[in-house]
Phi, psi and omega in degrees: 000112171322276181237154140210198187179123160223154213219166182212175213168094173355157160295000182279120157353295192311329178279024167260349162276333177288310221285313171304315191303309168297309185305312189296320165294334177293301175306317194335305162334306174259062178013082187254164169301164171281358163315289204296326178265344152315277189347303171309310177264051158263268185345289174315316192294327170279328194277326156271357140318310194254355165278322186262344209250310211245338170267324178267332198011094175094338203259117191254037134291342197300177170226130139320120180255130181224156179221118180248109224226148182226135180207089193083248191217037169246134168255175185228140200232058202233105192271085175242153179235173193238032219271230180261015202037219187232106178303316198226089206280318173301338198274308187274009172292318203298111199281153222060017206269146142227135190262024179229084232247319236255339187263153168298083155233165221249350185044045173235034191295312194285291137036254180316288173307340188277313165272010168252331168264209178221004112175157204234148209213090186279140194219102220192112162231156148303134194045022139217074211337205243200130178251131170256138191220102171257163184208133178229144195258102204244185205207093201295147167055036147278122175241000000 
């Protein structure tokens, strides 16, 4: 393990900025395109996104866990929440799946992580929430 960085952080929407910011900061050293580190705080930005909306639903006392692990030019990505889990983790991979049908929300969070990374890994029981772990292969001192 190269590098790491791990945060921890309320159940709020609003922290979903912070969590890209950190992620974006983490990297800043190693002069990645600027492609790649979109790619990244998408990845984050969903995963943590889907821990407040879809693991706590509604209770913003909860925390949010992110670990961010650099290890040779693979990063790790790990988003946990401790919230009501994934009854069916293939179902809710399935683009358009949402359990918050009442709401605008678009059911492409895993969708969208799955393609920016290089893989993703839903780790889910009911009531006992839900870890996601993407790993992206990034290529340092790229321009």
């Amino acid at each position: 393990m190269d590098n790491f960085l791990e945060t921890r952080f309320s159940a709020k929407l609003r922290n979903v900025v912070i969590a890209r910011a950190v992620a974006a900061a983490f990297l800043l050293e190693h002069n990645l395109p600027l492609s790649v580190v979109n790619e990244i705080k998408t990845i984050v930005s969903e995963a943590v996104t889907n821990a407040i909306v879809h693991g706590y639903q509604e209770n913003e006392r909860e925390t949010v866990y992110m670990l961010l692990e650099l290890a040779g030019e693979q990063l790790t990505i790990k988003v946990v929440d401790t919230g009501v889990g994934i009854e069916d983790i293939e179902k809710a991979r399935e683009p358009l799946f949402s359990t918050r049908d009442f709401e605008e929300r678009a059911g492409l969070g895993f969708t969208i992580m799955d393609i920016f990374s290089d893989q993703l890994t839903v780790i889910s029981a009911p009531g006992e929430g839900t870890t996601v772990i993407a790993v992206k292969n990034i290529a340092r001192d790229a321009v």
